[in-house]
Each structure stands twice: as structure tokens, then as C-alpha cells.
N, C-alpha and C positions, 0 to 999 in steps of 0.2 A: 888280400883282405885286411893282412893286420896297418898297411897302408893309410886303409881307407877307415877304420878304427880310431887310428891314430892323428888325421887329418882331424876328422870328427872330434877328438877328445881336445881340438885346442880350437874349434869355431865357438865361439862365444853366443852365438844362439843358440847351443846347443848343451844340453845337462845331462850329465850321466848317474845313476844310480847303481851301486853296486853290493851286493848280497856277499860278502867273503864267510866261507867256513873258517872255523881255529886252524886249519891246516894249511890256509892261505887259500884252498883253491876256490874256484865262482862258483857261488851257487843259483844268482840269477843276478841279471841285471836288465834296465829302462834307459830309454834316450827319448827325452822328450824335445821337440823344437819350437821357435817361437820364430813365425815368420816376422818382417816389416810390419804388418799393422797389427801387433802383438796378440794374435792368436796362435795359441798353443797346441800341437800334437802331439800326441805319444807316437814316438815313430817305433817304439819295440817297448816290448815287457815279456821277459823270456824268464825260466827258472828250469835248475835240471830236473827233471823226471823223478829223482829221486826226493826231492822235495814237495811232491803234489801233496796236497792237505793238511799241509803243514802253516800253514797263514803266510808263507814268505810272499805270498805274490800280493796280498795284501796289502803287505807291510812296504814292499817295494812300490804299489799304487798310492798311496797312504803318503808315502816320500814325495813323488813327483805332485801329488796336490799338495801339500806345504810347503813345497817350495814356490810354487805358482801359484799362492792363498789367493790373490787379488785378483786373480783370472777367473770369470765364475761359470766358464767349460774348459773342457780339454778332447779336444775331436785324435777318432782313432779311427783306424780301418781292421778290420777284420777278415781273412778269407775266407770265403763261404764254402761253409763246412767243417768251420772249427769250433763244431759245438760244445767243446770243453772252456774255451778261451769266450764264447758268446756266455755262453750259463755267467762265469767270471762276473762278466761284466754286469750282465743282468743283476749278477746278484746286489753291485756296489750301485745299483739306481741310473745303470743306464737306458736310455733309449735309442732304438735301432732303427734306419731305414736300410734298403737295397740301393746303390747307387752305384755308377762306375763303372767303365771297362773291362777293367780285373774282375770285374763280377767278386767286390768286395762289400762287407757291410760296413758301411761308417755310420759312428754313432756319435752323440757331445755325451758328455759325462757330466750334468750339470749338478753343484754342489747346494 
């Protein structure tokens, strides 16, 4: 895994965001990507648990749309059933369809 991490962290399509506590350690991080015909994904947006309701995962979606200003969505998928991470979204003005094999929800996050 830390491999495949670290591949990741030097593909140039690909941007990492990262949430560090004062103690160093992670407290949430995003990888968004930007295919060939510059549409952009959130491929993750993850934060620990012990961070829920704290605005960090805001602030880390808040990131990956500033750095992508000039993109005006940002498509994600969701697993169906993670109605904590859909509320999320919902809340930041997205909209959802059902598509997909995974039996995922993807949605654009348009700004």
C-alpha cells in the first residue's frame, strides 16, 4: 500500500491534500485527479474519526476546490450507504445520481 501511496504522490495528475496535527501525525487527507481532458475527481477525502464535526473535512474540500478554481465541478463517487459522507456532501451543494457497478453514488459538485 505505502508503494502505491508513494507512486501516487509523484503522478502529476494527481494532488494530495493533507490535514497534520501539531504532533505530526494525519489527521485527514484528499487526492484528487485530473484525467486527459481535464476533468477532475476526488478520488478520496478521508479524516480520523476523531475529527468528526470539527470542519476539518470542510476545510480539506475547501482545498481541493482552490486549487482546481477554474474547474467548475469536481465529480466523486460515493458508496451506497455512506450516509454520513452523502449528508457531507449534500450539505456543500452537491447533487447525486445512482450509477455504476459498485452500486456507487456519483455526484459533480458544481461551484
Amino acid at each position: 500500500m505505502l508503494q502505491r501511496i508513494a507512486a501516487e504522490l509523484t503522478d502529476t495528475n494527481k494532488m494530495s491534500f493533507v490535514a497534520e496535527r501539531p504532533d505530526g501525525s494525519i489527521a485527514g487527507y484528499a487526492m484528487a485527479k485530473m484525467n486527459e481532458a481535464g476533468d477532475v475527481m476526488l478520488d478520496r477525502l478521508h479524516i480520523d474519526q476523531s475529527e468528526y464535526g470539527t470542519g476539518l473535512a470542510a476545510n480539506i474540500l475547501h482545498a481541493v476546490f482552490a486549487a482546481h478554481s477554474g474547474i467548475p465541478s469536481i465529480a466523486l463517487e460515493v458508496l451506497e450507504g455512506s450516509d454520513r459522507a452523502m449528508a457531507f456532501y449534500r450539505k456543500h451543494g452537491s447533487k447525486w445520481s445512482i450509477a455504476g457497478p459498485r452500486r456507487t453514488v456519483q455526484k459533480a459538485m458544481h461551484r
